[in-house]
C-alpha positions in Angstrom: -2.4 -2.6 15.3 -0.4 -1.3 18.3 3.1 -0.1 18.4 4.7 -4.0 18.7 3.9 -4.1 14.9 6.5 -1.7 13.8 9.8 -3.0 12.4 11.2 0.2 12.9 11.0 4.1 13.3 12.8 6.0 11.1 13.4 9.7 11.5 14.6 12.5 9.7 18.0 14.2 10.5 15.7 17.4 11.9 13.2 14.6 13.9 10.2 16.7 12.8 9.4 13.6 10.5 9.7 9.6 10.6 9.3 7.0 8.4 7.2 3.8 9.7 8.3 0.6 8.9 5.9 -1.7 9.8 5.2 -6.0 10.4 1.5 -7.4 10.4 0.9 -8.7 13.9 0.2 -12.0 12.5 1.5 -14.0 9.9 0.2 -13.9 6.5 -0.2 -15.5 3.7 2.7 -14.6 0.7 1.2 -13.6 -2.3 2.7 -17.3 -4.1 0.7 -18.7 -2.1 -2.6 -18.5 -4.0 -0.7 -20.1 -6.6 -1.6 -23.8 -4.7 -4.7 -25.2 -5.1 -6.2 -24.8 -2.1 -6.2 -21.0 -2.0 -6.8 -20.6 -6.2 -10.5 -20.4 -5.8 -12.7 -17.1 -6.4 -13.4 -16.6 -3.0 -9.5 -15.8 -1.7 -9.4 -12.7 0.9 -7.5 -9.7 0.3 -6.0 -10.2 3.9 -4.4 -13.2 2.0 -2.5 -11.3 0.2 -0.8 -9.3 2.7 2.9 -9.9 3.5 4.5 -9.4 7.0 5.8 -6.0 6.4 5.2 -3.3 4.9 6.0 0.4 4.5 3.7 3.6 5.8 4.4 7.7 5.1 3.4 10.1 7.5 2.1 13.4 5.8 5.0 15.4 6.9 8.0 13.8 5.0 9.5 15.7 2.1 8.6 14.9 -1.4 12.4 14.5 -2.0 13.2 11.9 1.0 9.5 9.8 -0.4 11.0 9.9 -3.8 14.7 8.6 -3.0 13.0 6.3 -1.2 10.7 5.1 -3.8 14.0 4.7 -6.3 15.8 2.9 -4.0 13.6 0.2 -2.5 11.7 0.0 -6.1 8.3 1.1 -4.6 5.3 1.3 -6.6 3.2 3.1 -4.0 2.5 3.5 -0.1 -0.1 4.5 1.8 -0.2 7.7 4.0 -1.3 7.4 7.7 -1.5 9.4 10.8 -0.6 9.0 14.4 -3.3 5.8 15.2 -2.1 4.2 11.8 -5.2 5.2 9.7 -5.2 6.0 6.2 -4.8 9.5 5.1 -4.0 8.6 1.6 -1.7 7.3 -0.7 1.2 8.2 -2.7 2.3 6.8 -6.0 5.2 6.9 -8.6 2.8 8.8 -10.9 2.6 11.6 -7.6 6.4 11.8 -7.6 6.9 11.5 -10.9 4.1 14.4 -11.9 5.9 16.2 -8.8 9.1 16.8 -10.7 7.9 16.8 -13.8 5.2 20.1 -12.7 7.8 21.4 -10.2 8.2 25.4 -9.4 9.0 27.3 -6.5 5.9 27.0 -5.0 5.9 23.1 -5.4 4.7 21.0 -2.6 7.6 19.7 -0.3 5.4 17.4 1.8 3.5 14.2 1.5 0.8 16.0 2.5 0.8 18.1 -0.5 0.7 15.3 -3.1 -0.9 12.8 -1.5 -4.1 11.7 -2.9 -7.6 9.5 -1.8 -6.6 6.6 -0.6 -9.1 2.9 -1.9 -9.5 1.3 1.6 -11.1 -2.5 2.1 -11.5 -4.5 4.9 -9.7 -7.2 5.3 -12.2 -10.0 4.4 -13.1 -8.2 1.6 -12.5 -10.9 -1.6 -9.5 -10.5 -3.9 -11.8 -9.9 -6.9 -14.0 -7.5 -5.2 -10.8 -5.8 -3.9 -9.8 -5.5 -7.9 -12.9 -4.5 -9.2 -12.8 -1.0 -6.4 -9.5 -0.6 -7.7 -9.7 -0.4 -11.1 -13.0 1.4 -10.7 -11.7 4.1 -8.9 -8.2 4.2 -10.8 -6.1 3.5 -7.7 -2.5 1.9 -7.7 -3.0 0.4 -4.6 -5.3 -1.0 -1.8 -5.0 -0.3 1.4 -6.0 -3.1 3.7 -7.9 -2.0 7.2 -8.7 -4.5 10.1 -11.8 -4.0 12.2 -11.0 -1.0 14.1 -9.9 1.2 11.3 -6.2 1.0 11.5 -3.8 -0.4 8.7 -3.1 -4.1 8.1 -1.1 -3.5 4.7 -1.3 -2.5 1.3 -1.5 -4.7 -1.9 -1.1 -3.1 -5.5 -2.3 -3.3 -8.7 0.5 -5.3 -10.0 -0.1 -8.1 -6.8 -3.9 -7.9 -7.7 -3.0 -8.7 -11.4 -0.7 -11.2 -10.6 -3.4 -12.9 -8.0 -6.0 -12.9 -10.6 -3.7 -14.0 -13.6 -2.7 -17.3 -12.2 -6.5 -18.1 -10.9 -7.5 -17.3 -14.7 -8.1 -20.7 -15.9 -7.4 -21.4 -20.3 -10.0 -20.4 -22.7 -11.8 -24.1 -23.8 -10.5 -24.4 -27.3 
């Protein structure tokens, strides 16, 4: 992705930081979209999933900016990346949340800090397959990657579920 795909760059009031708010250089499939028939089947790629924006951290922000943020636009997670848009990590409400709850003096104050491993798939990778590394390694989220490395989006747990759930055809009785 080059620098056309950001929505916007946002800074902090001392400009050693910025927030990246970011569009997908092509147009995606919405998740409610797998809910038609033609997109219900096993097979459905994770790059399906991904919406036209989405939000990045860079490492440097403060733990208190992330966390506002998270309140405010309801986040559930988002990934960390560096200066060519590859993932660094991820950062959850159960980070922020375990931030304040453990905080001292000597608390991280940057993303950096808290950040942890971040679950990357390619973008073909299958929705189901995409679940299964998820939940396997524990992760709140998936970060999507095209072919040269660089961030294409993120999905989470809760859009995995959701994906899944209405593919999940009745028990027979």
């Amino acid at each position: 992705m080059d620098c056309q795909a950001f929505v916007a760059l946002e800074p902090s009031p001392d400009l050693s930081r910025a927030l990246l708010r970011c569009r997908a250089p092509e147009p995606r499939v919405a998740l409610r979209a797998l809910t038609r028939p033609e997109a219900r089947d096993g097979d459905s790629k994770i790059g399906s999933l991904l919406g036209s924006e989405y939000l990045c951290l860079t490492a440097e922000l403060g733990v208190e900016e992330v966390a506002t943020l998270f309140v405010s636009e309801s986040l559930q997670c988002a990934p960390v990346v560096d200066a060519e848009r590859r993932p660094l990590g991820v950062v959850s409400t159960a980070d922020l949340t375990r931030w304040y709850w453990q905080r001292q003096v000597s608390a991280p104050t940057t993303v950096r800090e808290i950040m942890r491993p971040v679950v990357v798939v390619n973008f073909e990778v299958s929705v189901d397959d995409a679940a299964r590394i998820a939940c396997d390694a524990h992760a709140e989220c998936v970060v999507v990657v095209g072919r040269t490395g660089r961030i294409e989006g993120f999905v989470t747990l809760l859009e995995l579920l959701a994906c899944i759930s209405r593919r999940a055809k009745p028990a027979p009785a």
